[in-house]
N, C-alpha and C positions, 0 to 999 in steps of 0.2 A: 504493500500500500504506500502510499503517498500522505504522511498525514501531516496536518499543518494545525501546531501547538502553539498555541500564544502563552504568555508569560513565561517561554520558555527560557528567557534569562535569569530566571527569578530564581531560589530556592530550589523547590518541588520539579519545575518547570525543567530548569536544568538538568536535575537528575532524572526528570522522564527522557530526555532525549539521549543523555548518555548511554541509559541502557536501550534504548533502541538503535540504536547506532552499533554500540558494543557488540548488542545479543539478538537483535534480529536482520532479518534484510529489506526492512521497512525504507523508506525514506522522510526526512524530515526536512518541514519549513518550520522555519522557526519565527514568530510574532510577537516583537517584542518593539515597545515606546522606550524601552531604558527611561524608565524611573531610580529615583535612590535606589531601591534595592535589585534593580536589573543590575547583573556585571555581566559580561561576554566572559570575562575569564572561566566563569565556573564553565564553558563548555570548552575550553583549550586544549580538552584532550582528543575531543572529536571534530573541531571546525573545519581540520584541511581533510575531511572523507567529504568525498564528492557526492555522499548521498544527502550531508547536508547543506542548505540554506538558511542564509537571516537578510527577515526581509523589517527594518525600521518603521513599524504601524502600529498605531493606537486601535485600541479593540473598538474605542467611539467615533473613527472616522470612515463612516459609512461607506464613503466615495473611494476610499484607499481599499478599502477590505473587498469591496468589488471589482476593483482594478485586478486584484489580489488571488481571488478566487479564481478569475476568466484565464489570468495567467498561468498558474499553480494545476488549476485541475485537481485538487485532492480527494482522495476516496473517504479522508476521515478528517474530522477535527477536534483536537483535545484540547479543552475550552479550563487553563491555568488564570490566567490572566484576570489578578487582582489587588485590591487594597488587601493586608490582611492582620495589620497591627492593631488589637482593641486600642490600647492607649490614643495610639497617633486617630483614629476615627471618635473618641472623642473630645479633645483634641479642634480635629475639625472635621465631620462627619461628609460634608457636602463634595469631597474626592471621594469618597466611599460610594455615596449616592450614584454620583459621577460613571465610576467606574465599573462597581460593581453590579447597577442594574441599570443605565444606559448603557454602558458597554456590551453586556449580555446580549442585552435588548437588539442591539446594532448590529452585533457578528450571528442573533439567531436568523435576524431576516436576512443578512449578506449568505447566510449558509444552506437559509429554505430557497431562496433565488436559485441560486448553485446546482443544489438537491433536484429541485422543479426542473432546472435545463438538459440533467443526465436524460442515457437512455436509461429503457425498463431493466435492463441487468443490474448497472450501475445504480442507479439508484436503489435497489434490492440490497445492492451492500453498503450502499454508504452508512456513514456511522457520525452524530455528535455526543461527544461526550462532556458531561459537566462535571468540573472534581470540584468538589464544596468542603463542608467541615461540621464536626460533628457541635459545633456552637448555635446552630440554627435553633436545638432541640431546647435551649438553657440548661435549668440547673438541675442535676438532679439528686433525692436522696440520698443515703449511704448506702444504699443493698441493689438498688433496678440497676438496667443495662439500656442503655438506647438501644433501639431495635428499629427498623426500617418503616414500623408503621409510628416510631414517637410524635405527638403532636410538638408541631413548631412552635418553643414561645423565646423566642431570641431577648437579649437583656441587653445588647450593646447598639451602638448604630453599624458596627462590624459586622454585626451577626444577622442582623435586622438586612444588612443591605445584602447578603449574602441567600437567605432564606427568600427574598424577591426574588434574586436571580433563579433558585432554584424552580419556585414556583415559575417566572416565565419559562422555562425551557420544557417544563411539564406541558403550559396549553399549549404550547408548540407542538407537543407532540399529539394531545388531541386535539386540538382544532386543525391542524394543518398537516397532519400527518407527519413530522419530520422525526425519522428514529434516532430517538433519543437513550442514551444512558447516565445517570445521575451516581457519584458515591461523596460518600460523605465519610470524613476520615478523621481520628484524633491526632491531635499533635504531633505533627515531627521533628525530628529533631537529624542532625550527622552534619557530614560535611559542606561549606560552602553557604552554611545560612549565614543570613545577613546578622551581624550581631548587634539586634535591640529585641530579639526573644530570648527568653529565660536562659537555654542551656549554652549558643553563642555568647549573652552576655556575661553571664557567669565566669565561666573559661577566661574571657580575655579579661574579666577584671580581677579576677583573682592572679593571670599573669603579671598585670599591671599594679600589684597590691591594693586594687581600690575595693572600697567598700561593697560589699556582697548584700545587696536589698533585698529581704523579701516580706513580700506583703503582708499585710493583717499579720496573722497568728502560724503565716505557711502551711494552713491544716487544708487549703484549698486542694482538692485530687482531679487529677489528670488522666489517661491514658495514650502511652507516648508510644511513636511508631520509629522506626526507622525508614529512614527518607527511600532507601533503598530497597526494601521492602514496601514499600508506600508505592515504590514504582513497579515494582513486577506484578503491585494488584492491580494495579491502572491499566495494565498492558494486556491484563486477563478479560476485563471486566469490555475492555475495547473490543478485542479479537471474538469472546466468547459469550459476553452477556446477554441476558433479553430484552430486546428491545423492550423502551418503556419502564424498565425498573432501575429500581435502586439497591445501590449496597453499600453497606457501611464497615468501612474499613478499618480496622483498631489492632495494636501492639499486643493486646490482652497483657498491658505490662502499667496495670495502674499504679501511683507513688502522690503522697503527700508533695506539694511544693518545699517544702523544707527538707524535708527526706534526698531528694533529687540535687540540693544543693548539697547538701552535706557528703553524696555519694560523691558530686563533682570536687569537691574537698579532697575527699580520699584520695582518687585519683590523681587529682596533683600534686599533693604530697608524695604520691608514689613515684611518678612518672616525671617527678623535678626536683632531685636531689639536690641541687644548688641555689633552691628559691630561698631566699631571705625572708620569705611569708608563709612558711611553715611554722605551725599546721593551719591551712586555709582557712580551716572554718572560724576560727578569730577574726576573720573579714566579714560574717555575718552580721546584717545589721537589720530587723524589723524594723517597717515603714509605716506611712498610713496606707491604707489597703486601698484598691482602685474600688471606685465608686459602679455598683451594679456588678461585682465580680461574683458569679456564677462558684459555685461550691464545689461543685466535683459531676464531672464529664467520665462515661463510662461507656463501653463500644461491644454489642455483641455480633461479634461478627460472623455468628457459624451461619448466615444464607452464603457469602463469598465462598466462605472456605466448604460446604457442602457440593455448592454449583459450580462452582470453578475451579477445585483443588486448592486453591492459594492458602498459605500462612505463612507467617513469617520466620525467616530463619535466624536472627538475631531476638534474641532476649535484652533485656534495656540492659544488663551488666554488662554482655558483649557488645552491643553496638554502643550504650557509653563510652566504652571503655577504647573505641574506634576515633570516635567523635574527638574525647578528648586529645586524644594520640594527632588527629590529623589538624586539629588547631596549633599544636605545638612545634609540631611543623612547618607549617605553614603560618609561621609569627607575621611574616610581611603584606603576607594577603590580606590577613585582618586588618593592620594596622594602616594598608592603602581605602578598605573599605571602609574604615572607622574614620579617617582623615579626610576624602573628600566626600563624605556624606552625613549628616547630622545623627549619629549612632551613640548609645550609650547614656546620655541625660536622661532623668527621669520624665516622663509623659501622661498624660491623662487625669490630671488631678484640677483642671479648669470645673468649677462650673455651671460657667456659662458657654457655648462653644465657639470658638475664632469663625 
């Protein structure tokens, strides 16, 4: 196939393309505005294979994504391409708005155009796909699991603009026929994320001996995935799923926010015998907590792993224990991404919103 991934500079975006590139014989356009958290490096291991492309478009500029599509021809589209920081959305929510349901909204009609012009084979196999998050659902108890039928009650203007776009790509599929596939995934975390989310900025501020923030009381619960795992569900869910549905994607590796930081402690104590900020967790410092933060996020993911075989091969101690390793590493990368883009200061505590 031919599939043409937006936000593919991004985080997630990047590492779907990597393993496509790596592990199949797909080909890739790649759709990216390079925002702060787009970098083209995260794909420099795969940009000179001639199966990929980057093509410099905004998912809200209508007229470019049709340009895009006529030229391109692609059999699929893997629809990354978003705001995805609670703080910075609120913050200022109206790029969130912006992006995450104009945008949607923009690339679903440039892709039903598309869809409509194939022949009948062709369109039989085309494919959109929407990767979301499992914040749409909000908060939930200590014991449930999200599950693919949780009713949406989103708490942030992140989540909120996130749960629109899902909903549009849903009537798209029944009013308009266009086949669609939706997943919805917890947290990830590994190489190459931008660092102003938790496990990024942790890592580099505990390199940096700065103070280690964590919210409220840290009792907040997560279920964390590995980026890489994250991407061989995406590549399942595209190739094999049923049209029209959803699956939610998860680590099965839930951890206290505080828990998670202390693990990242560990590990760099271990793995940096000559840090003068041993033992890390003396950098921990409780905050005020972010206003509307959601308690504890949890992913049941056996329809994927039933209907498509997938689960994940890394455990959150091996795949931390990766993450960590490839920060320290790669000390320069961060510290280019950290320098010319606004990363690391604290976010989200306005409120009123910019």
């Amino acid at each position: 196939m031919k599939i043409l991934v937006t936000g593919g500079a991004g985080f997630i975006g990047s590492a779907v393309i990597r393993h496509l590139i790596t592990n199949t014989e797909h080909s890739v356009v790649n759709v990216d505005c390079l925002t702060y958290a787009g970098n083209l490096s995260t794909l420099e291991p795969v940009a000179d294979d001639f199966r990929y492309s980057f093509e410099d478009v905004s998912v809200c500029d209508g007229a470019a994504l049709q340009d895009l599509f006529e030229r391109n021809q692609p059999d699929a589209v893997m629809h990354l391409a978003a705001e995805s920081h609670v703080d910075r959305s609120i913050d200022g929510p109206s790029t969130f708005i912006q992006t995450n349901i104009v945008g949607t909204f923009t690339l679903l009609e440039a892709a039903r155009r598309h869809w409509q012009s194939l022949a009948t084979d062709q369109k039989d196999h085309f494919r959109f796909h929407h990767v979301s998050t499992d914040e749409v659902y909000g908060s939930l108890g200590d014991n449930d699991l999200f599950t693919e039928e949780t009713p949406y009650d989103p708490s942030s203007p992140y989540s909120a603009s996130k749960a629109a776009s899902d909903h549009l790509v849903r009537a798209w599929h029944r009013t308009y026929g266009l086949p669609v596939v939706v997943t919805n995934c917890s947290n990830n975390y590994g190489p190459y994320q931008y660092p102003e989310k938790l496990i990024p900025l942790m890592i580099t501020s505990a390199l940096a001996g700065k103070p280690l923030p964590i919210y409220g009381t840290g009792q907040n619960v997560r279920d964390w995935l590995y980026v890489e795992d994250h991407a061989r569900a995406l590549m399942a869910v595209l190739e094999r799923g049923r049209m029209g549905e959803t699956y939610n994607i998860g680590g099965n590796s839930e951890r206290t926010n505080v828990d998670v930081v202390r693990a990242i402690c560990k590990l760099m104590d271990e793995l940096t015998d000559d840090s003068v900020y041993r033992p890390h967790d003396s950098l921990i410092q409780y905050v005020t907590d972010r206003p509307g933060h959601d308690h504890r996020y949890a992913i049941d993911a056996s329809k994927v792993r039933r209907e498509l075989q997938w689960s994940p091969l890394e455990t959150f101690e091996s795949g931390l224990k990766k993450t960590v390793q490839w920060y320290l590493d790669n000390e320069e990368w961060c510290h280019q991404a950290v320098a010319e883009r606004d990363a690391g200061q604290r976010l989200g505590l306005t409120t009123t919103a910019s």
